[in-house]
DOVEXGU-695064 format. One record per residue (C-alpha): residue number from 1; residue in three letters; y negated, z negated, x. Coordinates in Angstrom, 3 decimals. Layout:
BEGIN
ATOM  num  residuo        yy        zz        xx
ATOM  NUM      ALA         Y         Z         X
...
END
This chain:
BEGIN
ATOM  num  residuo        yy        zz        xx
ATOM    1      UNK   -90.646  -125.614   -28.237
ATOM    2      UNK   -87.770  -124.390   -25.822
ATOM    3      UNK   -85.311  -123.574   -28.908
ATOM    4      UNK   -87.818  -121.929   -30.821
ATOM    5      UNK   -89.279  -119.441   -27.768
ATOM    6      UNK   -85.469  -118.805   -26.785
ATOM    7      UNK   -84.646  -117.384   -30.539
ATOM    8      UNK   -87.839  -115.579   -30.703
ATOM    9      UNK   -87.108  -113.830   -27.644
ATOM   10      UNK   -83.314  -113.211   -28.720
ATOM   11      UNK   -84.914  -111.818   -31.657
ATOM   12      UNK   -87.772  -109.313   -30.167
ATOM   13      UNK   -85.201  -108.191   -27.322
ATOM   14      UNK   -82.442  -106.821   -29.861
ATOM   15      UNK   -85.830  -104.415   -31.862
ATOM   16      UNK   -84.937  -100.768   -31.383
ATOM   17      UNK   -88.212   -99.786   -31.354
ATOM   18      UNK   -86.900   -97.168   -34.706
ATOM   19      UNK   -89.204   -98.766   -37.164
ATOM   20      UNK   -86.699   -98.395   -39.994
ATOM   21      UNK   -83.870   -99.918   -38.482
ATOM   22      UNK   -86.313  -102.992   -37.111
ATOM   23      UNK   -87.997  -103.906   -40.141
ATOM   24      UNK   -84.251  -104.036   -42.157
ATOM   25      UNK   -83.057  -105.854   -38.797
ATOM   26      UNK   -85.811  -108.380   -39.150
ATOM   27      UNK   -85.464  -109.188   -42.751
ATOM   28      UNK   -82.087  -110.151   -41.833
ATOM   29      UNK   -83.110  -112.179   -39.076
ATOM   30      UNK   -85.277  -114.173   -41.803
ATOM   31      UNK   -82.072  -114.373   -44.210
ATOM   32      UNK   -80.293  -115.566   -41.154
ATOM   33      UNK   -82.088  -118.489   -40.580
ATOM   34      UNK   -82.981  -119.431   -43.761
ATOM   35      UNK   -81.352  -123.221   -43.225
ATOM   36      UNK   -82.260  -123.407   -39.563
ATOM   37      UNK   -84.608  -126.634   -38.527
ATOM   38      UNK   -86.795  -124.040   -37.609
ATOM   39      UNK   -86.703  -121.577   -40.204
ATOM   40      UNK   -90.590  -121.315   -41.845
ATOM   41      UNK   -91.505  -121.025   -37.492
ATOM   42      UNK   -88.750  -117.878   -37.505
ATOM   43      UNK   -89.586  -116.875   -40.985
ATOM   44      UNK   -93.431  -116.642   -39.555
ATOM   45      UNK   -92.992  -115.093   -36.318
ATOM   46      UNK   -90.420  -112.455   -37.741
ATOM   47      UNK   -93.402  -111.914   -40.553
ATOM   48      UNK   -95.613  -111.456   -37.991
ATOM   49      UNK   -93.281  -108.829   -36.405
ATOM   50      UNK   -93.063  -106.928   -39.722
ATOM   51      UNK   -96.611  -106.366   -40.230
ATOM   52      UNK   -96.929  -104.551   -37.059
ATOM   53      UNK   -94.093  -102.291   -37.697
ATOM   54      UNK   -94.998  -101.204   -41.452
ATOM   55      UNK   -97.160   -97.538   -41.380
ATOM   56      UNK  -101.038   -98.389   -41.572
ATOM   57      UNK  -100.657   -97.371   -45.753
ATOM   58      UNK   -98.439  -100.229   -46.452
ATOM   59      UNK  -100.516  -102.545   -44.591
ATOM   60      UNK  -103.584  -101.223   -46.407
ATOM   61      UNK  -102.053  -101.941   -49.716
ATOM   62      UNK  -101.074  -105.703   -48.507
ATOM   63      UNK  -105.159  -105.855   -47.976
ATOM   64      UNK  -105.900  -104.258   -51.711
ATOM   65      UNK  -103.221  -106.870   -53.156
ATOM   66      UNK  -105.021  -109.954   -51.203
ATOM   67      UNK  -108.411  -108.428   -52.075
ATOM   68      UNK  -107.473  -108.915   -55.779
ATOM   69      UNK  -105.408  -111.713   -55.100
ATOM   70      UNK  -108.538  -113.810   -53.611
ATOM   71      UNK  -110.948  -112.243   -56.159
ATOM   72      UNK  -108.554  -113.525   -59.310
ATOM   73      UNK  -108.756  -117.315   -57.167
ATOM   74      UNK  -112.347  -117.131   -57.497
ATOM   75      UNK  -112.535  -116.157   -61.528
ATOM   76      UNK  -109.933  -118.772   -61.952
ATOM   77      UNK  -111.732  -121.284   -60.629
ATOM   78      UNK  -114.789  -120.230   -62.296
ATOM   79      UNK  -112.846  -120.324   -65.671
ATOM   80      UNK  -111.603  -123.575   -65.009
ATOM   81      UNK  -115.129  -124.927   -64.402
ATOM   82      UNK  -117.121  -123.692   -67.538
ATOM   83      UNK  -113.778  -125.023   -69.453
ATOM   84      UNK  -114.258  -128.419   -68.094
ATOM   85      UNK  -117.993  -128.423   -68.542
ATOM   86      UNK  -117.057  -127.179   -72.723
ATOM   87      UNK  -114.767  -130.233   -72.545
ATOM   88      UNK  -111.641  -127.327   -72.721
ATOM   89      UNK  -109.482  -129.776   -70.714
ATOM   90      UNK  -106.169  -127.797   -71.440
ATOM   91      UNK  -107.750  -123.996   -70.876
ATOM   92      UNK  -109.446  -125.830   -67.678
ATOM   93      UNK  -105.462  -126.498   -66.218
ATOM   94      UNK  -103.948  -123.564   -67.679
ATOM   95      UNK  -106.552  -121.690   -65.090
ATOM   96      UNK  -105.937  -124.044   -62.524
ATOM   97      UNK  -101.693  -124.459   -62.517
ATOM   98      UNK  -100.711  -121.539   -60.638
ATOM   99      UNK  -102.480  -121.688   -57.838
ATOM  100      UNK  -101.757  -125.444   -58.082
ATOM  101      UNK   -97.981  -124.298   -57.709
ATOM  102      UNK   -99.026  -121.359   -55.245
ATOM  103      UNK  -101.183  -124.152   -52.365
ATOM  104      UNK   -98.450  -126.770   -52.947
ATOM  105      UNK   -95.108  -125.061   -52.999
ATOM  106      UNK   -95.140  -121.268   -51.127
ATOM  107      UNK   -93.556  -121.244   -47.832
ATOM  108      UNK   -96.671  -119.067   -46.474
ATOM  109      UNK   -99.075  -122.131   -46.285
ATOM  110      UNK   -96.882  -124.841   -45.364
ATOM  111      UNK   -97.124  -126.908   -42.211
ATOM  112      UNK   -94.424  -126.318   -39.328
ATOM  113      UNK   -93.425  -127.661   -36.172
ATOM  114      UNK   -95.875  -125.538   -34.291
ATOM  115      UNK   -98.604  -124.745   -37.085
ATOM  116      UNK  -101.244  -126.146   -39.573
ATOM  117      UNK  -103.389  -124.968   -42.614
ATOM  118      UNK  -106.555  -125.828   -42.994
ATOM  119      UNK  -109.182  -123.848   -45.718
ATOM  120      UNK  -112.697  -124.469   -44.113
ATOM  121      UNK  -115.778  -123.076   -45.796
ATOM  122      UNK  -117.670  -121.970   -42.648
ATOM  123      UNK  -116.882  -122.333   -38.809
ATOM  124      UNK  -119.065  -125.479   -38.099
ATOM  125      UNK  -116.225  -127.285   -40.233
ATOM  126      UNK  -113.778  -125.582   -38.112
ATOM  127      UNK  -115.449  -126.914   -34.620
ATOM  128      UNK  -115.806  -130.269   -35.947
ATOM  129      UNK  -112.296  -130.764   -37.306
ATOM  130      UNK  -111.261  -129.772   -33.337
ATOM  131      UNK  -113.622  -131.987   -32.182
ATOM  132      UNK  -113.322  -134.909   -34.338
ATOM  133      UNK  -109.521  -134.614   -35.493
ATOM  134      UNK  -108.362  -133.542   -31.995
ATOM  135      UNK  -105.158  -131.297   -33.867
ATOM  136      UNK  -102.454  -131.567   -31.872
ATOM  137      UNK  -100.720  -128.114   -33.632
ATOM  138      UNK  -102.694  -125.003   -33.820
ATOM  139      UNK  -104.836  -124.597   -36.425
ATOM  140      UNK  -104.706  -121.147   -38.800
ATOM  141      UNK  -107.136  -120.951   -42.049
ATOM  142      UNK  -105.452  -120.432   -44.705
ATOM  143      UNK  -106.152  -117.222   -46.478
ATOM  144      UNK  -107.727  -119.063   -49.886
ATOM  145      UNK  -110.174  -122.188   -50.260
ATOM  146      UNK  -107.755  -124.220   -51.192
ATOM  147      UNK  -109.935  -127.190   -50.908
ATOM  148      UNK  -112.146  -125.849   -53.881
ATOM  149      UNK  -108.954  -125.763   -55.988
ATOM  150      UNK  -108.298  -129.199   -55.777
ATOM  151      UNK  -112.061  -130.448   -55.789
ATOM  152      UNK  -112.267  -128.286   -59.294
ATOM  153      UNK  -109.242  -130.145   -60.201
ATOM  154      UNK  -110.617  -133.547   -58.859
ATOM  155      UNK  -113.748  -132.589   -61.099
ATOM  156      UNK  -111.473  -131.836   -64.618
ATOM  157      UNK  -109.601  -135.773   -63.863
ATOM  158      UNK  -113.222  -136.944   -63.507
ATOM  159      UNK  -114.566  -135.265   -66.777
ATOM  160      UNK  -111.265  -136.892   -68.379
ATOM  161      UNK  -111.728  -140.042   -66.653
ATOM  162      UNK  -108.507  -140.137   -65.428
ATOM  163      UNK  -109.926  -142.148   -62.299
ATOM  164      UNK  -106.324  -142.075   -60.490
ATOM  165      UNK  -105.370  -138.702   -60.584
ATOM  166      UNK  -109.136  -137.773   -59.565
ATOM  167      UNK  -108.958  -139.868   -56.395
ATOM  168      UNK  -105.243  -138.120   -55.466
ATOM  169      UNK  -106.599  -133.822   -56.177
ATOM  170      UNK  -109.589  -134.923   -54.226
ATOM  171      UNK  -107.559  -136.354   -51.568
ATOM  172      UNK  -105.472  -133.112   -51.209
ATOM  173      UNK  -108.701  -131.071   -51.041
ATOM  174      UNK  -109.669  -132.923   -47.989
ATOM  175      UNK  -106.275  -132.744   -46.311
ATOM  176      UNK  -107.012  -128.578   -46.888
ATOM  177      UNK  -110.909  -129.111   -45.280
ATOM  178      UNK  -110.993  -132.378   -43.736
ATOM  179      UNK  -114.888  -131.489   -43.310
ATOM  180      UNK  -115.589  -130.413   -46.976
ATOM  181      UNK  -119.038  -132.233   -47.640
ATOM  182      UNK  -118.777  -131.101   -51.530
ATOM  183      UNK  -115.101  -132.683   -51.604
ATOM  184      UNK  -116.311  -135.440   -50.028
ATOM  185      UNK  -119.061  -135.988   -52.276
ATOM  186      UNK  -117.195  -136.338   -55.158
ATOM  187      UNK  -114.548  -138.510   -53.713
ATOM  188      UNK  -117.684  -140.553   -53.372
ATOM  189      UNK  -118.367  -140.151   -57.461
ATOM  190      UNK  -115.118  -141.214   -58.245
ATOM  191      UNK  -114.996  -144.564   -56.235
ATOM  192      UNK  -118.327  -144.922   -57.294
ATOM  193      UNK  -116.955  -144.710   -60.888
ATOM  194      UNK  -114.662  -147.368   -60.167
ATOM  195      UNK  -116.835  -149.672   -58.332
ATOM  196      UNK  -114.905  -149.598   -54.969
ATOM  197      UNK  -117.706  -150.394   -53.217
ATOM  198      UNK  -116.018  -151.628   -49.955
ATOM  199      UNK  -114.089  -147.938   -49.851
ATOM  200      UNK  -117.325  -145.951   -50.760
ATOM  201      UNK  -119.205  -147.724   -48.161
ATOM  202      UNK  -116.482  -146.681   -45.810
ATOM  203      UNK  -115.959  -143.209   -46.918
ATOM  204      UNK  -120.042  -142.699   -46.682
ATOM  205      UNK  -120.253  -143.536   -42.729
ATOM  206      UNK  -117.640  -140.940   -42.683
ATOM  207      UNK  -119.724  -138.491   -44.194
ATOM  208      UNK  -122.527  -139.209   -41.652
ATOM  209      UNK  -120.274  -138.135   -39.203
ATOM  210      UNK  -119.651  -134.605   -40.344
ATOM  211      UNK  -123.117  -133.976   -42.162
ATOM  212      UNK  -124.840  -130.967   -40.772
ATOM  213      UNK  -126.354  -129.868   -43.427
ATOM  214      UNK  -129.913  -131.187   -44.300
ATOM  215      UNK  -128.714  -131.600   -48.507
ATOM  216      UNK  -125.565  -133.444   -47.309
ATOM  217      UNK  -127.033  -136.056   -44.755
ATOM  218      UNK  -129.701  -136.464   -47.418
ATOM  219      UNK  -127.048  -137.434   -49.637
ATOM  220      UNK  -125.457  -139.632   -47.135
ATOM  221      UNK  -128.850  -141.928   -47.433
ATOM  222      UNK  -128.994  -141.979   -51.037
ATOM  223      UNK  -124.870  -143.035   -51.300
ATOM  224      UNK  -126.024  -145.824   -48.721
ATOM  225      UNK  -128.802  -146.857   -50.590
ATOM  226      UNK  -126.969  -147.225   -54.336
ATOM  227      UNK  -124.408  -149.224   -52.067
ATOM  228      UNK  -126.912  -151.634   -51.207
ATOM  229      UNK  -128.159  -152.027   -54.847
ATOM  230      UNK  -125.225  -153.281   -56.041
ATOM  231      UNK  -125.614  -155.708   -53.896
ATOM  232      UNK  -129.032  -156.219   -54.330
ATOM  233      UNK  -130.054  -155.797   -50.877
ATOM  234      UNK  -133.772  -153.810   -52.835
ATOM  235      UNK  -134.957  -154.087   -48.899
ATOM  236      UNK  -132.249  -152.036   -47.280
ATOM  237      UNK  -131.913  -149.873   -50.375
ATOM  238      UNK  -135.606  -148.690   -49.954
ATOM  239      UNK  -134.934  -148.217   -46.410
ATOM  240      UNK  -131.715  -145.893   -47.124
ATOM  241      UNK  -133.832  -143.836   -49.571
ATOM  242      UNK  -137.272  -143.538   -47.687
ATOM  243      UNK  -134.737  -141.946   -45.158
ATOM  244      UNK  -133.613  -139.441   -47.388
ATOM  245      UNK  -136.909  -137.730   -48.077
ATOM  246      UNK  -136.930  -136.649   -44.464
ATOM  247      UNK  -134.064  -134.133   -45.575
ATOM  248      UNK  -134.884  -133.373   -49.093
ATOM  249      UNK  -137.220  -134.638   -51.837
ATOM  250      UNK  -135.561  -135.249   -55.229
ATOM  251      UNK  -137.343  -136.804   -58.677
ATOM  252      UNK  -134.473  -139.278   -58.452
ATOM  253      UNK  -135.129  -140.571   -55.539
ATOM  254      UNK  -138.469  -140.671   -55.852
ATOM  255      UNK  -137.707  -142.768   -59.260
ATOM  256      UNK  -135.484  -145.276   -57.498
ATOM  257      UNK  -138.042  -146.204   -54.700
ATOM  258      UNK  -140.469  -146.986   -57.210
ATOM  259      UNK  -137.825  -149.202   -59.494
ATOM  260      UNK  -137.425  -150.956   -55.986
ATOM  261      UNK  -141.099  -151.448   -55.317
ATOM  262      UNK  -141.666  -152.882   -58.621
ATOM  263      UNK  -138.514  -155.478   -58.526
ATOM  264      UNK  -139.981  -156.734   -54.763
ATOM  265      UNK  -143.567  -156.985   -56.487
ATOM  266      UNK  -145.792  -156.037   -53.942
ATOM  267      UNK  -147.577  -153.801   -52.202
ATOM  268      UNK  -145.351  -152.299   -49.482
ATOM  269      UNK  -146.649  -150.921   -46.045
ATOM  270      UNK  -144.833  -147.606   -44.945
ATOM  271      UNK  -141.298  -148.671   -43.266
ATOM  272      UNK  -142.088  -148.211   -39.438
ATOM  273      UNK  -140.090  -146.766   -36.769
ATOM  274      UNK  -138.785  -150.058   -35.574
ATOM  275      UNK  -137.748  -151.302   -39.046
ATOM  276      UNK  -135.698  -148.123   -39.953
ATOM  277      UNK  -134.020  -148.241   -36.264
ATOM  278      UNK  -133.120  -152.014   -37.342
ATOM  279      UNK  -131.859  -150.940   -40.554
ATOM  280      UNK  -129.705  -148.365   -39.234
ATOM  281      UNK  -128.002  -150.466   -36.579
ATOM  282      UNK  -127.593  -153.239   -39.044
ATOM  283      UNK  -126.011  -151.172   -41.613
ATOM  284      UNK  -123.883  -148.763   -38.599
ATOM  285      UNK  -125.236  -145.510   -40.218
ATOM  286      UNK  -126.976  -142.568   -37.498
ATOM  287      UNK  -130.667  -142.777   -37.778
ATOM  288      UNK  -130.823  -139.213   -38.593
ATOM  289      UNK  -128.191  -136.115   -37.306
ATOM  290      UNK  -125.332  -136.940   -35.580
ATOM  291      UNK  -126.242  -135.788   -32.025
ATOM  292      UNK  -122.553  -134.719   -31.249
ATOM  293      UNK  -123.238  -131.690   -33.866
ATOM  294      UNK  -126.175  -130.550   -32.739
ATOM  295      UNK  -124.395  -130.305   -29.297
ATOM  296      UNK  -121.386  -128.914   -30.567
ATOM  297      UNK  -123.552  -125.721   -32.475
ATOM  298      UNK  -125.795  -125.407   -29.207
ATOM  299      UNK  -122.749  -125.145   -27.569
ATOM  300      UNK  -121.053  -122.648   -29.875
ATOM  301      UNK  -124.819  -120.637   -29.884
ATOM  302      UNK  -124.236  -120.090   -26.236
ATOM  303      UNK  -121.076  -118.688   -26.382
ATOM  304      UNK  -121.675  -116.366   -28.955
ATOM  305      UNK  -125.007  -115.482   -27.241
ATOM  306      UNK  -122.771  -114.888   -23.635
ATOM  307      UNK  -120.317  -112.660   -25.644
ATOM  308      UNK  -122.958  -110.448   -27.215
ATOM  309      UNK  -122.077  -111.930   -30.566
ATOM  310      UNK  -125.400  -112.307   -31.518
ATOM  311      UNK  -124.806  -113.298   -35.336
ATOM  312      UNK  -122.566  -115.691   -34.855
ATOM  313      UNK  -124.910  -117.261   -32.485
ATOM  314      UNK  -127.799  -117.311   -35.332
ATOM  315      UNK  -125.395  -119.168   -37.508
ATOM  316      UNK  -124.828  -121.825   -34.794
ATOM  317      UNK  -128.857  -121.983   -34.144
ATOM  318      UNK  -129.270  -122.424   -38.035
ATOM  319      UNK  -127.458  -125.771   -38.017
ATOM  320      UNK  -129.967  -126.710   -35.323
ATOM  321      UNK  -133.167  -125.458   -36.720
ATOM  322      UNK  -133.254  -127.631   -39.688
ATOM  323      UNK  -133.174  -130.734   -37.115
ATOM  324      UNK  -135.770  -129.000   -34.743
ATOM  325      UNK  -138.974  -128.504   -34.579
ATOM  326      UNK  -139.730  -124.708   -33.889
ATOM  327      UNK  -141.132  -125.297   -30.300
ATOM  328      UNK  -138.070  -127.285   -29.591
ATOM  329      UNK  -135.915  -124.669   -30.946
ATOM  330      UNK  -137.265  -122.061   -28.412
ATOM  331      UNK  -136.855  -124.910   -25.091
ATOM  332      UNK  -133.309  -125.087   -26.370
ATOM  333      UNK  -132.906  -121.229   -26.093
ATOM  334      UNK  -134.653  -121.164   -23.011
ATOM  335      UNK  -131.575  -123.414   -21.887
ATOM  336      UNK  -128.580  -121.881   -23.234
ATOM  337      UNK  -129.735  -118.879   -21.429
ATOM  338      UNK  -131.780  -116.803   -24.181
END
């Protein structure tokens, strides 16, 4: 923005270069504009200007005080849980309300003109929230999983049934990680809960899209197959859950399949090829991983691998390998120039 570069640049041309005198100049600057337009893109850049001009002990201590900061996020959370799980609803909040207040009120993670905040778990989420989402701001992680807060929170309104309020925390968590398969998941329990069945169907293809995990696109086939139960389609059901063992056997899936087999009362050949390819298409689910991932982390394992960052380029191959076979996996090095 043309008003915001020209202020900026008003604002680094009057620094002294006398530390002292700029960092008292630029707290000023921030009082200044406090009821600009443009004040939290001011406030930031002015921030950002501070930092640099504080002597490396103060800037250490601002990394002790996060350090605890992020540490006392996790216990909290942790707190919150085990009091939901011993039905301590109220000790469960009182854990959870500050940082509540902290993600949805401080001026340091709000949105701007120019800027976003997203809390992603790992990178992959990161790539395919560019990919998928197309941002049109630039996108900063914000410096606690916010997203976790408000799936714990989604979680407690679940425990109390309070089917509303679940649907709305869970809602914020994915506006914080737009890619969060364990958010995700139980926005899926809570519509399941309530029996919107035409929303849960919708909100599982989305899933599909961003599974690339083996656990979560396994889950992805068993969410499609309950679907299909309830409308007692038994046929596409089995179909949804004889595609889940590819990606991870589980006792309840294994006891579902054979509640099907017994309601269609007969001896059933192994689904073929050609029926589960049918199924898919009918139903608009992938027929496996979506391919666009796997191309997105080979990409991303390539430029790691150019840049000699050579464990970041192992993370990217690790969301392949659970896709590949092992032979495969070395042909695909052999490509991106390993």
């Amino acid at each position: 923005m043309e008003e915001l570069d020209t202020i900026i640049k008003s604002i680094r041309d009057n620094l002294s270069g006398d530390s002292q005198k700029d960092i008292k100049y630029l707290q000023g600057c921030i009082e200044l504009y406090r009821d600009h337009p443009l004040h939290r893109e001011i406030s930031r850049a002015c921030s950002q200007l501070l930092y640099k001009l504080l002597p490396e002990e103060s800037r250490q201590h601002f990394a002790d005080m996060f350090s605890q900061a992020f540490e006392k996020f996790r216990a909290d959370l942790e707190g919150a849980r085990k009091c939901t799980a011993a039905q301590d609803f109220e000790g469960a909040r009182k854990f959870l309300e500050p940082h509540l207040q902290e993600a949805e009120h401080s001026a340091l993670f709000q949105p701007d003109s120019e800027v976003e905040f997203r809390s992603f778990a790992e990178p992959m989420e990161r790539v395919l929230y560019q990919q998928f989402c197309q941002p049109k701001k630039t996108v900063q992680q914000a410096p606690f999983p916010f997203h976790l807060l408000y799936l714990t929170l989604g979680e407690l309104e679940l425990a109390q049934n309070r089917m509303k309020a679940a649907q709305k925390a869970l809602e914020k968590g994915l506006k914080w990680d737009p890619v969060s398969a364990p958010v995700r998941a139980c926005y899926l329990a809570v519509l399941k809960a309530g029996e919107d069945w035409e929303s849960f169907g919708r909100v599982n293809r989305e899933s599909f899209r961003m599974a690339f995990r083996p656990a979560d696109l396994a889950l992805c086939y068993q969410n499609e197959g309950t679907r299909l139960l309830q409308g007692e389609d038994w046929q596409g059901a089995r179909y949804a859950f004889l595609l889940s063992l590819n990606y991870g056997e589980t006792k309840a899936v294994k006891a579902q399949l054979e509640t099907i087999a017994q309601h269609l009362g007969k001896d059933l050949a192994p689904a073929s090829r050609e029926e589960l390819t049918a199924f898919a298409a009918k139903e608009g689910i992938p027929l496996g991983p979506n391919m666009e991932i796997l191309r997105l982390a080979a990409g991303g394992a390539q430029a790691c691998h150019q840049a000699g960052r050579e464990q970041e380029a192992e993370y990217y191959l690790d969301v392949i390998r659970p896709f590949l076979a092992e032979k495969d996996i070395e042909e695909l090095k052999k490509k991106l120039g390993y």
